[in-house]
Steps between C-alpha positions, in 0.01 A plus 500: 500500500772728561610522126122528408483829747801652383406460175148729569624734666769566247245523272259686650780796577530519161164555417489755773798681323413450143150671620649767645763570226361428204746470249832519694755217457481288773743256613399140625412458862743339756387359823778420732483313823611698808762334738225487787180453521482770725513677254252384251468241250595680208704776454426716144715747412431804279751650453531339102180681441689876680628620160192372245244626713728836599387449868697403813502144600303567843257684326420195273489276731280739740257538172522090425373451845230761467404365159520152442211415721406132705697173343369159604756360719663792611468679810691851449763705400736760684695734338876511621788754415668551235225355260393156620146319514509234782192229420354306778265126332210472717645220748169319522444507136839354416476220703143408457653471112815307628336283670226409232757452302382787215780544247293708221707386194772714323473563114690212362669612133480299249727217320748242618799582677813246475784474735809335443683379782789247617657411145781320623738327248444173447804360581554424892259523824351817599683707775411796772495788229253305314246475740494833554400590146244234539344606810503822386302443177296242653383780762427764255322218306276429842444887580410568125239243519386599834411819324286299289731491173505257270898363492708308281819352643807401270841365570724543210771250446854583316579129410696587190743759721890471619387360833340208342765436311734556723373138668497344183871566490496331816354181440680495175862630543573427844319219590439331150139394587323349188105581465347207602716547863406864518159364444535277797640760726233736410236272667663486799327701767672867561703473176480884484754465822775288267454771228597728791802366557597421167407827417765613748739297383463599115598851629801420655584277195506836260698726765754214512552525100732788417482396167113533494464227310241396707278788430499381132291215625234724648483677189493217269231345800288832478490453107350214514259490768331751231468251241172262580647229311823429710587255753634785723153678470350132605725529818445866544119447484468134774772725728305771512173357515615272775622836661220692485201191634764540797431887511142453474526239827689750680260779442205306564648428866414864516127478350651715225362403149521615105237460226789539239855416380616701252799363409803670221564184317096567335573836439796420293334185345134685426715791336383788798806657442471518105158650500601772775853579297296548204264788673792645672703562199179634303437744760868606536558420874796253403762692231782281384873637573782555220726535671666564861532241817164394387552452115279234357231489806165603555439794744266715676502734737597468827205573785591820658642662225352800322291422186612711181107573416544695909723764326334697268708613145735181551660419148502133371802465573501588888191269522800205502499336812859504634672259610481544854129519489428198305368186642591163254174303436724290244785415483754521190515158497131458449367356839265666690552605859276460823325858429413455164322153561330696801368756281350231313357344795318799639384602141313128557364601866307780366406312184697754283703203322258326248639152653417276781659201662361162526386362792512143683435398933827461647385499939201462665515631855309314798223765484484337063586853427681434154841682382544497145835542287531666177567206202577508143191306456239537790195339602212655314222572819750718737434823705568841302828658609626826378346785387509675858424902583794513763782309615696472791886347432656420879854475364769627731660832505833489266205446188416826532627614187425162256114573681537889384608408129221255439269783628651701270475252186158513539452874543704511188290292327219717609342319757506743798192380685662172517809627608283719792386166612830274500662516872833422593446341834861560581636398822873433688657204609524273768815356706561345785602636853813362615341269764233335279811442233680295787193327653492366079785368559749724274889560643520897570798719529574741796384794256216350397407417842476884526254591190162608518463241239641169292395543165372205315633320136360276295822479291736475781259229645429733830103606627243314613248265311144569569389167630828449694376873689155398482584093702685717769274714570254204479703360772579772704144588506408099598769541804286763642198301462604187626581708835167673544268268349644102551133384566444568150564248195848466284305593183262807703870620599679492172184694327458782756889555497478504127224771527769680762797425265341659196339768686849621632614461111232699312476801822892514527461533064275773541543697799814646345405801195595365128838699479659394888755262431365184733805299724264208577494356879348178603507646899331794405249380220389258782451735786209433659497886595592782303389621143460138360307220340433294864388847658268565274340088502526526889260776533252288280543250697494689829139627337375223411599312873276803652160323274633139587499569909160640469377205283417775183540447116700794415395517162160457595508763715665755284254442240258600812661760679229762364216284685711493830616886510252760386620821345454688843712263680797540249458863558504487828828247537640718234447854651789742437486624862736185619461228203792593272673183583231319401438700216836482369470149464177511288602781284784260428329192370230725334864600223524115395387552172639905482862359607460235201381838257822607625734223391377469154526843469882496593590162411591445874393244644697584823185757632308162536756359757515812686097507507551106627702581763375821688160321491683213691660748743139714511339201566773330738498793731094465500542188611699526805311791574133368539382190654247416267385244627448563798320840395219533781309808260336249223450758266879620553568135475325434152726842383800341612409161339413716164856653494671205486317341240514794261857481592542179435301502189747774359843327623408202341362650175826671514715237523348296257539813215914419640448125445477421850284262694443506870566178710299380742724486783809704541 
């Protein structure tokens, strides 16, 4: 309700002002949120509409008071220096809302939005930095839909790229596997591990030649991994298919799921790139180079620079794109890099290409949700994929500018309301702290015994693999339970430290904004207290032990609460003259669906584990506060039961937008 209020009385101030200006150029409306709410409930300030309406911000907000007249749900406004509008909601009205659970629904735009998240390569398990990405997109994917969207999610796969090969070498040149025992290896369970180390190992085997003749076999590996036909395309494809049913496993651990895989080998095969080449010659966004340190390649501009069309008179010949500013799409040797196959890619999410993929099933999750995988021939019945209104690419940080020159192909092409709608979801990267690095077991040295943070390589064979992180947490989590809760079974232990394990995961994921670097800590991603995962389940729990002493459904009585506490009885519990602390705690699970507004809006999904947590600390110092229970005043006592299941309610609608379930026992 609180994003439904603040929504009216923005837009009733507006009408106020457009009445009484007529014809002056108004800016939009912002509503703020005061630090106390002592101080109101929203704070407006005027002084944006000071030099449009010629008049001094007090006076505006003296004549916005005087003028906008009585708004359902709130119960006034005081004018405070310099120019400020502080906006107290009717109490009782709010809550009567909260608590009858009345969420009047936003405007929903229309068309499909796609989000592309995790694309790991295909060629060893998945590690820490991965799942980041993935929860990341997976949460944006929950809060988008929670905002009633309609959402596509993809996973593209680069099985045709230099990691890929790089294992192929591996199998090939340094251990001299044939097919049919790569074949066998691949069906062993948590072959993605032995690609790690091989992987690894292949690394070391190139920095050991100072001849680099070792390199030639990646190159003559990469070659042919593009051609269909080969036998090292065949071992290519089983390793990275092999690979990537692993990466689906891994994810799945974390109820994160795909509808598509997109992967590069079909966009080479199906001739994407060919069909966008074509359209970016024709409409001049690629120029071809003479001569220079790019002689023979394809160019464009590079995504920052100045456009020659920006500087008006500009000759032909200045409208050259030097050399410092150009970005190679193709190289002088014909092959096409990673941007210019991206290009073609995106022109196919917003069904600009003239081309589609073929489709076939390639998982079924538990819930027979189906994930399907782009073919060279498909299945003919298959879901429609594609053709999106916005996207959303959560792809770390250092692809800023390969994200920036794809937008820029397609403004150059002259599709600018696509390029409006494509996101880079860009955040940083993850490490380890120096404690977590040696409870993994790795050998530190004095001075890295003194970082901030161990960062992690895939190459050099150093980080952590997902499900290695997630089985210690798992049993971290399941030491904790055994202590409290030994009465219970093996199997109700393992599942409710699971739920703790991945709780602490996804919250310690989130809590942090996209650009923090994140030095990952079991100790502190398991706290029990503290801005975390378990203190945000434990107040659940806590809430729902409050129903189970009193023998109450707490569903069914939130889905009552309206029957049990009349709308004078919230506004008497709720009175400002000493119910602020109450208060503060509704007011803050009446922003559930404002806070998720708010994280679409910035692509940050870290607002939603702040909201998480100082509703667990709201609601925590409620609780040790008020003997509910015990509550002689039944009418006081029905309030009290009302504000923790609206509470409750929230939290756990909360956590679930995070991916997080609540246990039953802590």
């Amino acid at each position: 309700m609180y994003r439904h209020l603040e929504r009216r009385l923005a837009q009733r101030i507006h009408e106020t002002l457009r009445r009484r200006h007529p014809g002056a150029d108004l800016p939009n409306v912002v509503v703020e949120q005061p630090p106390k709410v002592e101080l109101g409930d929203f704070a407006l300030p005027t002084f944006p509409f000071a030099k449009p309406l010629r008049s001094a911000p007090l006076k505006i907000a003296e004549e916005i008071r005087a003028e906008v007249g009585p708004i359902e749900g709130i119960a006034g406004m005081q004018v405070a220096p310099p120019g400020y509008l502080n906006v107290s909601i009717d109490r009782a009205w709010m809550a009567a809302a909260l608590a009858a659970d009345q969420e009047p629904p936003a405007a929903i735009p229309p068309g499909k939005i796609l989000v592309e998240h995790s694309s790991i390569n295909p060629n060893k398990a998945a590690h820490i930095g991965h799942l980041r990405n993935a929860i990341l997109g997976d949460t944006f994917v929950r809060l988008l839909r929670y905002a009633g969207r309609e959402v596509n999610i993809q996973n593209y796969i680069d099985n045709t790229g230099v990691q890929v090969a790089d294992v192929v070498v591996g199998f090939m040149h340094i251990e001299k596997k044939s097919r049919a025992e790569i074949e066998a290896l691949a069906r062993q369970p948590r072959f993605d591990y032995y690609c790690w180390d091989l992987y690894a190992r292949v690394s070391q085997w190139y920095a050991q030649d100072k001849d680099k003749q070792n390199l030639q076999a990646r190159a003559r590996t990469l070659h042919a991994i593009e051609d269909a036909a080969s036998e090292i395309a065949a071992i290519a494809e089983l390793i990275s298919t092999a690979v990537l049913r692993r990466h689906l496993e891994t994810m799945d651990r974390l109820e994160i799921e795909y509808d598509l895989l997109p992967r590069e080998s079909e966009i080479l095969h199906l001739h994407f790139w060919e069909a966008a080449f074509a359209k970016l010659k024709e409409s001049g966004v690629l120029t071809y180079e003479t001569e220079g340190k790019n002689k023979g390649c394809w160019v464009m501009r590079r995504a920052g620079t100045s456009s020659p069309t920006e500087n008006l008179g500009d000759t032909e010949e200045s409208q050259e794109i030097s050399e410092e500013d150009q970005k190679v799409i193709v190289r002088s040797n014909g092959t096409v890099g990673y941007v210019g196959k991206d290009i073609a890619y995106h022109m196919w999410k917003f069904g600009l290409l003239g081309r589609d993929f073929g489709y076939r099933k390639f998982y079924r999750y538990p819930n027979q949700h189906d994930c399907w995988i782009s073919a060279i021939q498909g299945e003919k019945n298959h879901p429609h994929f594609g053709d999106v209104a916005e996207i959303y690419n959560v792809i770390d940080a250092r692809q800023s500018e390969a994200q920036n020159t794809v937008i820029e192909a397609l403004r150059g092409l002259g599709h600018n309301e696509a390029a409006n709608h494509y996101t880079h979801f860009s955040y940083e990267m993850v490490a380890l702290t120096p404690r977590c690095a040696a409870e993994l077991g790795y050998a530190l040295s004095e001075e890295d015994k003194t970082r901030s943070y161990i960062e992690v390589s895939g190459r050099k064979g150093f980080g952590v693999k997902a499900d290695d992180l997630l089985d210690q947490l798992i049993a971290s989590a399941k030491n904790e339970v055994d202590s409290r809760h030994p009465q219970l079974s093996d199997t109700e232990r393992v599942s409710i430290a699971t739920q703790i394990a991945i709780g602490a995961l996804r919250y310690f994921m989130l809590k942090f904004t996209k650009q923090s670097l994140i030095a990952f800590d079991f100790k502190e991603a398991l706290s029990f207290e503290g801005e975390t995962g378990p203190y945000a389940q434990y107040a659940v729990v806590r809430a729902t032990s409050i129903f189970k002493k009193a023998e109450i459904d707490p569903d069914t009585f939130c889905r009552d609460i309206t029957r049990n506490v009349s709308a004078a009885d919230f506004g008497k519990f709720l009175a400002r003259d000493n119910a602020d602390e109450f208060w503060e705690l509704w007011l803050a699970s009446a922003k559930t669906s404002y806070i998720v507004d708010q994280c679409i809006s910035t692509t940050e999904p870290a607002y939603l584990a702040k909201h998480a947590f100082q509703l667990s600390q709201l609601f925590n110092t409620f609780y040790h506060r008020h003997p509910i229970l015990s509550e002689p005043d039944e009418k006081r006592r029905q309030f009290l039961l009302a504000t923790v299941a609206v509470v409750r309610r929230e939290l756990i609608r909360t956590l679930a937008v995070m991916g997080i379930t609540v246990p039953p026992v802590m």
